[in-house]
N, C-alpha and C positions, 0 to 999 in steps of 0.2 A: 021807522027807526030800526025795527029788528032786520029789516030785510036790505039795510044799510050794515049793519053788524053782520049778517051772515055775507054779504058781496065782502067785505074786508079781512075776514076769516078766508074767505075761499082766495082769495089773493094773497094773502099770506101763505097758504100751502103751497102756492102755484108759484113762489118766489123761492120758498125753502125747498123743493123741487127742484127746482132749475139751478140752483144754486151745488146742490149736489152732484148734478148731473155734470156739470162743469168741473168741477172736483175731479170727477171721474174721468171725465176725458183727457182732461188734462197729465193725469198719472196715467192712461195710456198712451195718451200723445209720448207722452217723457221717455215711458219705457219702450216703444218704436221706433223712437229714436226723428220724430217730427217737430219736438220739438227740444232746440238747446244741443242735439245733435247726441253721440253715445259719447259713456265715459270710456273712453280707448285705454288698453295700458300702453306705454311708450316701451317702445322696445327701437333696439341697432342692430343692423346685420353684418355679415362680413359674405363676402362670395368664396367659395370652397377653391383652392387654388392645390399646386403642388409642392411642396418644396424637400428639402433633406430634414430627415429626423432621424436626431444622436441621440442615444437612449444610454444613460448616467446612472452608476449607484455612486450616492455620495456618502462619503465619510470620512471622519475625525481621528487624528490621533497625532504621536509623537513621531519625531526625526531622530533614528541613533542608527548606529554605526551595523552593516552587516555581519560585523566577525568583532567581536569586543568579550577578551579573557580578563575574568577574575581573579586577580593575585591573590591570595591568601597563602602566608607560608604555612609550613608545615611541622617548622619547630617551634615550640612556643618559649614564650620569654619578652623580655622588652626591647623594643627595635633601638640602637645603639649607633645605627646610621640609616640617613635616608638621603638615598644619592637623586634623586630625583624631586621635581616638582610638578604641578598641576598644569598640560599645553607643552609639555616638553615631548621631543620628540626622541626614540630609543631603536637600538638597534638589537637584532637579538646576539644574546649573549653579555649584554651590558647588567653590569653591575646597577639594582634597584634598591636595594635595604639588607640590611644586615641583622639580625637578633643576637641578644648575649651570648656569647657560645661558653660562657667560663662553667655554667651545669655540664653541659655537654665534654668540655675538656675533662673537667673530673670524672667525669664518665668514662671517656677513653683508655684516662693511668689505671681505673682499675680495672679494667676491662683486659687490661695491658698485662698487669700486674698479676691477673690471672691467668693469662696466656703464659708466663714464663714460668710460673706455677705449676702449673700441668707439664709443662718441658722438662722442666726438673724433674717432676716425679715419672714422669716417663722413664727421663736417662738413669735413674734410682731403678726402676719396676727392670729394665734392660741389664742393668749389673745384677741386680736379684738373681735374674731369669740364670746369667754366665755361670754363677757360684751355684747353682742348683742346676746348670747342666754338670758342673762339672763333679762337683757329688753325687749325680745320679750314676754319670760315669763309673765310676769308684765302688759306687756298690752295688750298680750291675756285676762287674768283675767280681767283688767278691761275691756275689750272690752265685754267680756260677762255680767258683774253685770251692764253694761250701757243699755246693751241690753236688761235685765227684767226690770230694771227702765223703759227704753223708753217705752216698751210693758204696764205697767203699772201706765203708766203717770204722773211718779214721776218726769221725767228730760222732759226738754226738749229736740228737734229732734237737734239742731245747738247746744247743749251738748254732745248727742250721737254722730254727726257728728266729732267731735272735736277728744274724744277719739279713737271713728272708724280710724281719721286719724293717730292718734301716733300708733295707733296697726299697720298700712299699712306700717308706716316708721318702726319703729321695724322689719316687716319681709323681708324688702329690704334691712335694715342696716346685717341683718342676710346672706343674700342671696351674699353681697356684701363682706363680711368676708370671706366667702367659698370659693368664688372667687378668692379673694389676697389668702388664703393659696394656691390653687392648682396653681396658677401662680408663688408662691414662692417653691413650690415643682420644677415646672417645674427650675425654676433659679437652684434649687441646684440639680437636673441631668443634667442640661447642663455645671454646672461648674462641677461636679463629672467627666463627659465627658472629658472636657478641661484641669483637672487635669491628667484624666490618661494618655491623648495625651502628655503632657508635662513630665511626669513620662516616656513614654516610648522614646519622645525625648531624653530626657536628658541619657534614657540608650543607645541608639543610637551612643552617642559622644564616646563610647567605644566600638571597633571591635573584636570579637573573631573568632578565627579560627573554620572552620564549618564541617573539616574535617583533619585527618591525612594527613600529607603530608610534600612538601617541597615547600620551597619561591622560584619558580622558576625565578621570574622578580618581582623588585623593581622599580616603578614607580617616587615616590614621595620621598625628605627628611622631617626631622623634620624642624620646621617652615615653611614649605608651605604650602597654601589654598588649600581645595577644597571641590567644590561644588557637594551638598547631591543630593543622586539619587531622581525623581521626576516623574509626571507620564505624563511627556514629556522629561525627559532626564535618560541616565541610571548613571549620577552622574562620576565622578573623578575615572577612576581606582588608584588606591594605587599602589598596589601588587599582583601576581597571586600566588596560593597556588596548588602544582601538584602533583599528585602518579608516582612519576617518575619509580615505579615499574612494570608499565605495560605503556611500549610503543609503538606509530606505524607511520608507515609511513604513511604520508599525500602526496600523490602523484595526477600529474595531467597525463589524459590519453587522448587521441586524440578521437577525432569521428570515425572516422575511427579503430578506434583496441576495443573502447569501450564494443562493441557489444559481441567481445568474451570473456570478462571475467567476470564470475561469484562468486556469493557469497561461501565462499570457497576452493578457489583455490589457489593453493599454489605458496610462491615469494620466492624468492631469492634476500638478500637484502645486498647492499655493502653500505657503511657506510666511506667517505674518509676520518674518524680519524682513520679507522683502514684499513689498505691498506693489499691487497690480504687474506683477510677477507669475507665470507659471510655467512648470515644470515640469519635464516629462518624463513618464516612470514606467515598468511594466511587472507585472505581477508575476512574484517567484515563488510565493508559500498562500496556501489555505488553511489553514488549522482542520483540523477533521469533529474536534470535539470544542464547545462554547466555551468562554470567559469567563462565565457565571457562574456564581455561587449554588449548586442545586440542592442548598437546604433554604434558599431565599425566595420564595415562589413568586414573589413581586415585582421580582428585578428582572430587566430587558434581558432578552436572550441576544449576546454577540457572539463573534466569531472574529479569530483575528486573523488579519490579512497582512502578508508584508510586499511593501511593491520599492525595488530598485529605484534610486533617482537616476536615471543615466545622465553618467559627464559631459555628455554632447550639449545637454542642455543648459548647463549652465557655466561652459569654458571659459564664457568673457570673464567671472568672478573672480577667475583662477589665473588669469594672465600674469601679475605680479610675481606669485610666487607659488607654482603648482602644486608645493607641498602641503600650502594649506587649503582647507578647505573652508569653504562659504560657510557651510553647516555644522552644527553644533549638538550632540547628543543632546535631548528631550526638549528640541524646540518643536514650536506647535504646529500643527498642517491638517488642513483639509484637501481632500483628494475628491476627483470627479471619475470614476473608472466606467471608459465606454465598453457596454455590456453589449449592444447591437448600432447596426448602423443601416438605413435605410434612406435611396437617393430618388429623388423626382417623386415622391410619392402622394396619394390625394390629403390631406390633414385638413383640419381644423381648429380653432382655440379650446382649451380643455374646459372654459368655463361653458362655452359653445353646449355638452355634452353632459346630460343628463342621464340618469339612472332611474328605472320603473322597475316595482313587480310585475313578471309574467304570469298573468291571472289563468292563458288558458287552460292550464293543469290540473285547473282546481276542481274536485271532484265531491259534488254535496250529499252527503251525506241526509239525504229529508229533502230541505228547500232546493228546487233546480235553478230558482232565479235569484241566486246569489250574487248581490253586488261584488266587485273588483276592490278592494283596500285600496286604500288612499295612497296614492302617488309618493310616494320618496324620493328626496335628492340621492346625488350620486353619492356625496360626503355625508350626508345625514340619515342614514337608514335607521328607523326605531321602529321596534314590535309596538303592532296596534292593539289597542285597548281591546279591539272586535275577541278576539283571542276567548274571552271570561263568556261569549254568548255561548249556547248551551247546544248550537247548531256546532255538530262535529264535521270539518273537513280536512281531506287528505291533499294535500299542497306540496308539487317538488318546488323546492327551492330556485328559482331561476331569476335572477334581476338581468333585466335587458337594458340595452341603452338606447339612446335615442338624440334624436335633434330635431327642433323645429324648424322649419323651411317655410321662409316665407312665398305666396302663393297669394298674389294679390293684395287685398288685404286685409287675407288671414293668413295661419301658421298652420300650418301641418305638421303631425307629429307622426315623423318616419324613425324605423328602426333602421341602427349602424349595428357594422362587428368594429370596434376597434382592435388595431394593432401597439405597436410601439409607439413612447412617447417620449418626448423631451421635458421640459421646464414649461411649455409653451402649447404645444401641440400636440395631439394627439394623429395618431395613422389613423387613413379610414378605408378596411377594408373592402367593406361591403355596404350600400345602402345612399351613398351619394356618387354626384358626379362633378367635373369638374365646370363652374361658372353658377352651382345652386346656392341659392339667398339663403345662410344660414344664421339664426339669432342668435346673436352673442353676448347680449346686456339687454336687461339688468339680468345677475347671477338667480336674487330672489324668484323672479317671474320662472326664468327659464325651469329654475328647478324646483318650485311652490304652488305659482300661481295660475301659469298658462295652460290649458287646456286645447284639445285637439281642436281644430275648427274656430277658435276665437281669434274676432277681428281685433287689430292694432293699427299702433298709430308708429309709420317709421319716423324716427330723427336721428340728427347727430346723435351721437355717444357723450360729447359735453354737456348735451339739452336734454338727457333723459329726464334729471329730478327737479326743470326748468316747471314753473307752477304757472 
């Protein structure tokens, strides 16, 4: 009996033995891949080919008019006529609005009325001046026949005195004549002065157009105020007068993109009153200094750009009636402005193209067998946690790029230089050739999961997340 009990104990061991043994093999079988085969990640290639790459800054903004003056008169008061309306078209020299002029006429009569004033007192100060020439006359003469009597002791000295004195007043009544005339001259330029100010006021209260064009914005009706430009205010606008025949896009562009675009460079410009429409335009102004507020340190940095819409491109609109134009101050538009242009060249898909830190740089500070950080996307770069370990190293900054090449099957992670891109593709200057299997889906893999040397499994692009 007991040597029945120990055979069935030892048979039990020899069961839970074997039993684990297979366990084991079996997860190596697994992980060998002999048995159920590997789990492959699914990945799609594209073959590296040539084609043209236009390389785009894109941006937003309004459609108004090259050359557009703001009316605002200069006399103030209430407009009492407005010869014009909003879409009207004006010639220059054409009568626009009128202001009250009846302040300004009172202005004038006394302006007037002072002018004849000083006239007057002029032709008064000039009779003065006559009757104190001719008393000074008078007592010159006797001043000198008192002077050969005194000499000759026919008068006495406190008789020559006497005369001596009215000849002295005679030549200061004279002196005093002269005097009022030139200060009554001066009255009548300073009113001649205050009369033409008032002449050119009162022409003031009527606005003419200063240029061909059109009323693009009506500010103001008949019977409302406004106050005359001054040399601390630029006055009431009215109305804006526009050559709506040469127009451009007013666009705002980033810091970032700003750099590459120059004077001259040709846009491509969509216009959402005319949909699947574009137009073409060239760049004539760059702002030198941003858009932005620089007490608002949150706010995008732009830069405004104005690109011509040339008429060539859009003549058919204008068949009807040349005069007017398709466009309309502050309608909306996105522009595409080609910044570079490259032909036959080798590209790729952008998703294609991955971004890695370049680890060779890294210089340790203690440990020499420093692992590489962790892999980052081209789009997703974040500071790794490793940062807080207390091993110091000295790291240039370098993110390379890259693309897997399929190579049997597995992928190989080769370094590219990219150049210029599109919407779509990027240049590749350096690093492939043309007819190499490049991975281009899924985006995840390429730029998370896949690692140098790991095998895949190729399919369609429709069949990637196929289970």
């Amino acid at each position: 009996m007991l040597k029945e009990k120990k055979k069935n104990k030892k048979l039990q061991n020899i069961l839970i033995i074997s039993v684990v043994a297979i366990i084991i093999l079996a997860v190596v079988a697994k992980k060998a891949g002999w048995l159920g085969g590997e789990d492959l990640t699914k990945v799609s290639y594209e073959k590296v080919e040539k084609r043209n790459i236009v390389e785009y800054v894109t941006a937003s903004g309004k459609i108004q008019p090259e050359k557009e003056i703001i009316i605002a008169p200069d006399a103030s008061g209430e407009i009492v006529g407005l010869y014009v309306k909003e879409g009207d078209s004006v010639k220059k020299g054409d009568l626009l609005l009128k202001i009250n002029p009846d302040i300004y006429l009172s202005t004038l009569d006394k302006v007037n009325a002072a002018l004849n004033t000083s006239k007057s007192n002029l032709a008064n100060a000039k009779a003065r001046k006559s009757q104190s020439d001719a008393q000074l006359i008078k007592a010159e003469a006797d001043y000198k026949r008192s002077k050969k009597l005194l000499d000759q002791n026919v008068i006495s000295q406190s008789d020559f005195e006497a005369v001596e004195s009215s000849y002295k007043v005679a030549k200061a009544e004279v002196q005093a004549a002269q005097e009022n005339i030139s200060a009554s001259q001066f009255s009548i330029r300073n009113a001649e002065a205050g009369l033409k100010e008032a002449q050119d006021n009162l022409t003031k209260t009527s606005v003419f157009a200063p240029i061909d064009g059109t009323i693009s914005k009506l500010s103001k009706e008949l019977g409302e105020r406004v106050a005359g430009a001054s040399q601390f205010s630029s006055g009431t606008e009215v109305l804006r007068i526009a050559n709506l025949n040469n127009m451009e896009a007013q666009v705002d562009v980033s810091e970032n993109d700003i750099v590459r675009v120059k004077l001259g460079d040709t846009a491509l410009i969509e216009v959402d009153a005319y949909l699947d429409r574009k137009f073409i335009g060239i760049v004539t102004q760059i702002a030198n200094s941003s858009t932005s507020d620089p007490a608002n340190a949150d706010q995008v940095t732009n830069f405004k750009v104005k690109i011509r819409v040339l008429q060539s491109s859009y003549a058919d609109l204008t068949k009807k009636d040349k005069n007017i134009s398709p466009f309309r101050p502050g309608m909306s538009a996105s522009v595409d402005i080609l910044t570079n242009y490259k032909s036959n060249v080798i590209s790729v898909s952008i998703q294609a193209v991955t971004s890695r830190e370049d680890t060779s740089n890294i210089v340790s500070k203690g440990r020499k067998d420093m692992k590489p950080k962790k892999e980052s996307s081209r789009d997703n770069t974040e500071a790794s946690d490793d940062e807080s370990s207390t091993i110091k190293t000295e790291k240039k900054e370098v993110v390379d790029e890259y693309v897997f090449v399929l190579n049997g099957k597995e992928v190989v992670l080769r370094k590219v230089k990219t150049g210029i891109q599109d919407d779509d593709h990027f240049e590749i200057m350096e690093g492939l050739k043309v007819g190499d299997k490049v991975i281009s889906a899924p985006y995840r893999a390429i730029s998370k999961t896949l690692k140098n040397h790991d095998k895949v499994e190729v399919v369609d692009k429709d069949k990637l997340f196929d289970k």
